[in-house]
N, CA, C and O of each residue as an XYZ file, in Angstrom:
412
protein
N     105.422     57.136     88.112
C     106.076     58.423     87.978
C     106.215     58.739     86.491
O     106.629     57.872     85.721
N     105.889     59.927     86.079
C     106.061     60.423     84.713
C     107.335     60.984     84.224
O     108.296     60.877     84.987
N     107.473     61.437     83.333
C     108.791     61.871     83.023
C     108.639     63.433     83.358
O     109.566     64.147     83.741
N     107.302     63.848     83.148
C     107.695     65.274     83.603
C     107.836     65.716     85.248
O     108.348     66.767     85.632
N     107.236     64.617     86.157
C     107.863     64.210     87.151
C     109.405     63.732     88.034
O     109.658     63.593     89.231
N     110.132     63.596     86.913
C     111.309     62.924     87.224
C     112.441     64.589     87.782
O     112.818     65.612     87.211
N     112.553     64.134     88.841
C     113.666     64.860     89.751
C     114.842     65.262     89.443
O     115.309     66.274     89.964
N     115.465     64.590     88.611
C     116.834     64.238     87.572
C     116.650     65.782     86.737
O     117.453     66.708     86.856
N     115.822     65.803     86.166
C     115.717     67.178     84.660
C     115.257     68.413     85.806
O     115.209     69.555     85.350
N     114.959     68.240     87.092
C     115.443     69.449     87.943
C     116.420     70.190     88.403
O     116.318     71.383     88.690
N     117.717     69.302     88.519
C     118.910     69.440     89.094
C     119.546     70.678     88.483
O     120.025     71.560     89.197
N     119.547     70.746     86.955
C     119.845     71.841     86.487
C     120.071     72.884     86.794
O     121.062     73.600     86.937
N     118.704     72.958     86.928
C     118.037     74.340     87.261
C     118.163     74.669     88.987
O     117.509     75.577     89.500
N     118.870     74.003     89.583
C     118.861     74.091     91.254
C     120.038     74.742     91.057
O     120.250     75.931     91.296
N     121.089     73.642     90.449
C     122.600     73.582     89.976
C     123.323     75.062     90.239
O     124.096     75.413     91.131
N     122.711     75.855     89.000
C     122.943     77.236     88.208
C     122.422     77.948     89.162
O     123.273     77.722     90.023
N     121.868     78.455     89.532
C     121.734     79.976     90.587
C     122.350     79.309     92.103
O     122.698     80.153     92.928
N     122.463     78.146     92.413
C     123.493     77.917     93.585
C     125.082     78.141     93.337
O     125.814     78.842     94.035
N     125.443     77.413     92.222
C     127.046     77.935     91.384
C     127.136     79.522     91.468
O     127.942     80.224     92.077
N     126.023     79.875     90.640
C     126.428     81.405     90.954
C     126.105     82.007     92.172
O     126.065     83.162     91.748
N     125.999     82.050     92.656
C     125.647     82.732     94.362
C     127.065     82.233     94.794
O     127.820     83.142     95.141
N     127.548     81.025     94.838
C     128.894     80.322     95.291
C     129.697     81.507     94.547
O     129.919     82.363     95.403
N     130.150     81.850     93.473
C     130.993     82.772     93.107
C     131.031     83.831     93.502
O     132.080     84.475     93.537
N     130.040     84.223     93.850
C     130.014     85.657     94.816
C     130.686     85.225     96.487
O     131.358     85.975     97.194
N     130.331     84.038     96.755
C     130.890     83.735     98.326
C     132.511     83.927     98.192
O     133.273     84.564     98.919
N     132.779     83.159     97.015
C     134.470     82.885     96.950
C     134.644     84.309     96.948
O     135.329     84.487     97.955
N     134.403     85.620     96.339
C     134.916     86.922     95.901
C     134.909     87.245     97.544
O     135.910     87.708     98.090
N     133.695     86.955     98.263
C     133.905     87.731     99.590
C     134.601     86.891    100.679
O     134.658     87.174    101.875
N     135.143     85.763    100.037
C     136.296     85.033    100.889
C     137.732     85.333    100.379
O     138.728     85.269    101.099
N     137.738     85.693     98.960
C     138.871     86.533     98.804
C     139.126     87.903     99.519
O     140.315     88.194     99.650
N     138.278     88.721     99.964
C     138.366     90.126     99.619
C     138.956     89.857    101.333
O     139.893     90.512    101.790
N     138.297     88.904    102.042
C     138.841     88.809    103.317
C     140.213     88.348    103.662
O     140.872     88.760    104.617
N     140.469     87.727    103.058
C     141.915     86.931    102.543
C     143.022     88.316    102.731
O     143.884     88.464    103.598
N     142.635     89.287    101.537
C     143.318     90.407    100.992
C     143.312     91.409    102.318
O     144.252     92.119    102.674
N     142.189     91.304    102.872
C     142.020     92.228    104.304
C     143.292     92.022    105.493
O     144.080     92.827    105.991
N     143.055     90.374    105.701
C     144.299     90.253    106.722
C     145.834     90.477    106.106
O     146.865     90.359    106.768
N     145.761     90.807    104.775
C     146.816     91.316    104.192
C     148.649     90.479    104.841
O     149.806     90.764    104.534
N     148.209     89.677    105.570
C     149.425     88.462    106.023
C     148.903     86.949    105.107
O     147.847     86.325    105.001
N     150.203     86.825    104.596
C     149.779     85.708    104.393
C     148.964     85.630    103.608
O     148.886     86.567    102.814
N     147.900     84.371    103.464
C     146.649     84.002    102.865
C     146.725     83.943    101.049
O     145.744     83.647    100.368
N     147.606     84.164    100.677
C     148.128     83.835     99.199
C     148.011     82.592     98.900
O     147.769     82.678     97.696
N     148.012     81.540     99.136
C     147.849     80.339     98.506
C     146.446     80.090     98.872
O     145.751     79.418     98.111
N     145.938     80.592    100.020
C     144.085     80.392    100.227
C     143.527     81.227     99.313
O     142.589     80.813     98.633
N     144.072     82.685     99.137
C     143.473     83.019     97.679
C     143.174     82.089     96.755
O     142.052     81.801     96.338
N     144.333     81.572     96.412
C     144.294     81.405     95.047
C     143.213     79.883     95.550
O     142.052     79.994     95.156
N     143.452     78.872     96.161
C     142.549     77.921     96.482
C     141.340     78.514     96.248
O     140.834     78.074     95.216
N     140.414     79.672     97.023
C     139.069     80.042     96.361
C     139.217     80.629     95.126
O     138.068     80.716     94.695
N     139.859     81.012     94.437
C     139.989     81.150     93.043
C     139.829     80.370     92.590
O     139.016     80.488     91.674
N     140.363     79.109     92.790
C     140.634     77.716     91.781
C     139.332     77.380     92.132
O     138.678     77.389     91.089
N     138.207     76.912     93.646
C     136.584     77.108     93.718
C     135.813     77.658     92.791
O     134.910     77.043     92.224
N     136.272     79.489     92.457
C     135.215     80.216     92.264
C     135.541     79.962     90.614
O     134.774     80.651     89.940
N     136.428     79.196     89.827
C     136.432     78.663     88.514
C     135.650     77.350     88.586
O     134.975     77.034     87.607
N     135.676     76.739     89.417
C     135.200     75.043     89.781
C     133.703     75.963     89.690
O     132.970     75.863     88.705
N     133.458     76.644     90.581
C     131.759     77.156     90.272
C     131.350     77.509     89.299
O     130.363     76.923     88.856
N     131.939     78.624     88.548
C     131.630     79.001     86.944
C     131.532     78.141     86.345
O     130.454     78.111     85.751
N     132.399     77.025     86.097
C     132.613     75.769     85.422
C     131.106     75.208     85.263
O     130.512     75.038     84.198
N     130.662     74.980     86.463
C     129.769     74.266     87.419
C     128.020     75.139     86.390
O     127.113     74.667     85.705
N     128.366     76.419     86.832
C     127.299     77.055     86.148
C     126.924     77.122     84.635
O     125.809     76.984     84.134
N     127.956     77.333     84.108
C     128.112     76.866     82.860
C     127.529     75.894     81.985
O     126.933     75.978     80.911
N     127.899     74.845     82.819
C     127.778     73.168     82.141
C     126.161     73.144     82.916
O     125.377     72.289     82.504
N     125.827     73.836     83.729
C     123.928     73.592     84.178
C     123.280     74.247     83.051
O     122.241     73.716     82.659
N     123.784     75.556     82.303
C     122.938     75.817     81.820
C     123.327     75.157     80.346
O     122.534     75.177     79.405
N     124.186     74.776     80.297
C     124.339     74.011     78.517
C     123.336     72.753     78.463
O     122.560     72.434     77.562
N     123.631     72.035     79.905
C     122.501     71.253     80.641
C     121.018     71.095     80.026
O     120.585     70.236     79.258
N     120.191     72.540     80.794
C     119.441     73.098     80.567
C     118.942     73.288     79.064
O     117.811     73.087     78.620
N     120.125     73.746     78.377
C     119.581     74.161     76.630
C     119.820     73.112     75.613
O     119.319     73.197     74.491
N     120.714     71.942     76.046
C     120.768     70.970     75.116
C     120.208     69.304     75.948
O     120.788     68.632     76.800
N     119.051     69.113     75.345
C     118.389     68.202     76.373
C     118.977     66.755     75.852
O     118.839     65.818     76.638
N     119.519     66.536     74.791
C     120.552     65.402     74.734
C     121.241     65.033     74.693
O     121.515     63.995     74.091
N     122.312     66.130     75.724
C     123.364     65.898     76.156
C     123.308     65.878     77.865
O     124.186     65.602     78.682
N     122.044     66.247     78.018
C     122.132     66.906     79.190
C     122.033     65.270     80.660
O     121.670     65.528     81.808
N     122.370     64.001     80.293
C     122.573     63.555     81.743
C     124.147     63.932     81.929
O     124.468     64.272     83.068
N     125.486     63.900     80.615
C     126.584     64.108     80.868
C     126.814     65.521     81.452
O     127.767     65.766     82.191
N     126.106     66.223     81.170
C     126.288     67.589     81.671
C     126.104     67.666     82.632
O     126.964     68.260     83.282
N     125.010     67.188     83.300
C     124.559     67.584     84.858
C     125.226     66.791     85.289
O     125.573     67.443     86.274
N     126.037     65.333     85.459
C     127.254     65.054     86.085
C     128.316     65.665     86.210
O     128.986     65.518     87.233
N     128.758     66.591     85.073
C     130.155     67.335     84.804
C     129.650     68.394     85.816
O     130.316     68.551     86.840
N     128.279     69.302     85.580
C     128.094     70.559     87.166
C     128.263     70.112     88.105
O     129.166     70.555     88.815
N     127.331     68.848     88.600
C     127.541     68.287     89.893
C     129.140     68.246     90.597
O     129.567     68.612     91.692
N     129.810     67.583     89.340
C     131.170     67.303     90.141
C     132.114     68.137     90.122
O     133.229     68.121     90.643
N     131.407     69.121     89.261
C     132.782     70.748     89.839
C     131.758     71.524     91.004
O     132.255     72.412     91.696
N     130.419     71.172     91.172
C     129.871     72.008     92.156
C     130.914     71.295     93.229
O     131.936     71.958     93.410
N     130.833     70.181     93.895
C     131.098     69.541     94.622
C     133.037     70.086     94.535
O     133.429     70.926     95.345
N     133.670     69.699     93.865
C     134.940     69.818     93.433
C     135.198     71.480     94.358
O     136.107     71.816     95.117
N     133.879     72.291     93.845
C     134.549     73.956     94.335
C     134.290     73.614     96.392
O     134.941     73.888     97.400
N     132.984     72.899     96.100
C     132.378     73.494     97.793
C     133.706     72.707     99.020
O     134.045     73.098    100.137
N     134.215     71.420     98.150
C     135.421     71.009     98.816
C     136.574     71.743     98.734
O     137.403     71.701     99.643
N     136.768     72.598     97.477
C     137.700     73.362     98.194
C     137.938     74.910     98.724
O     138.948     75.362     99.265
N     136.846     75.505     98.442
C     136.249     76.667     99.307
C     136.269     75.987    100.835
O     137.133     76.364    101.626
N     135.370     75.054    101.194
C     135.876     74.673    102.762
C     136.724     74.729    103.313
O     136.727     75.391    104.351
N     138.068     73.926    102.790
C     138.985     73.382    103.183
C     139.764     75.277    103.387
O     140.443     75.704    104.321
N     139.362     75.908    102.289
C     140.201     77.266    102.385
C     139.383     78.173    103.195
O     140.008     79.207    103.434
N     138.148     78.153    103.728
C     137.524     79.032    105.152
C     137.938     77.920    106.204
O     138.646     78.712    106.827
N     138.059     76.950    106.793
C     139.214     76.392    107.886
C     140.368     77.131    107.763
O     140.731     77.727    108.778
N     141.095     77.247    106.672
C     142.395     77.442    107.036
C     142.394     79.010    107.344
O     143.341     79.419    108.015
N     141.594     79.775    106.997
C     140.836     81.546    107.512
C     140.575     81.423    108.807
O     140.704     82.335    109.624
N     140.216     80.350    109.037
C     139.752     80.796    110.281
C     140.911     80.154    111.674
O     141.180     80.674    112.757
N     141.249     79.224    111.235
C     142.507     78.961    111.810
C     143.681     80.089    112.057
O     144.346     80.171    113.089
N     143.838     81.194    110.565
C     144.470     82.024    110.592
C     144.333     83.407    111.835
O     145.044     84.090    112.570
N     142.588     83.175    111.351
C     142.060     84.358    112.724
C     141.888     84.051    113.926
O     141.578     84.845    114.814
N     142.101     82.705    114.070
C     142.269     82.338    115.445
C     143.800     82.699    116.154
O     143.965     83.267    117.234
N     144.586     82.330    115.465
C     146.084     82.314    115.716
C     146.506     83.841    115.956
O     147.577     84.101    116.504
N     145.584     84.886    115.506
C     146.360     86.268    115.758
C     145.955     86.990    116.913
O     146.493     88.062    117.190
């Protein structure tokens, strides 16, 4: 396997347009939040605290991306706020939908 082969100096670039697409999900899991207009204030803010974990996430892919010797610490730091947001965007569409079940 070559180095311009190696799977690792891809991640980046997967990273960054999935983070951002994720920030658009959190906005339309807020806007639903704001719709049932009961409640849902602390699940706001939970995909808020996500849709920063994603920016974060996007961010550090593309610093990633532009500084190539820094970039294995970087693509650990995206990875683990990608991961960091998608755990808690989940945890806050359960508790949505729990909500829309209950009414």
């Amino acid at each position: 396997m070559t180095s311009n082969d190696d799977p690792v100096k891809d991640r980046p670039i997967h990273i960054l347009p999935a983070a951002a697409t994720m920030v658009g999900v959190c906005m339309t899991a807020i806007s639903i939040v704001r719709v049932l207009r009961e409640g849902g204030v602390l699940v706001a803010h939970v995909v808020a605290i996500a849709s920063l974990a994603f920016l974060t996430s996007a961010v550090t892919a593309y610093l990633a991306i532009r500084r190539a010797n820094k970039a294995a610490r970087l693509e650990v730091f995206a990875e683990r706020c990608f991961l960091t947001g998608l755990v808690l965007l989940t945890v806050a569409v359960l508790v949505i939908t729990v909500e829309i079940q209950l009414r």
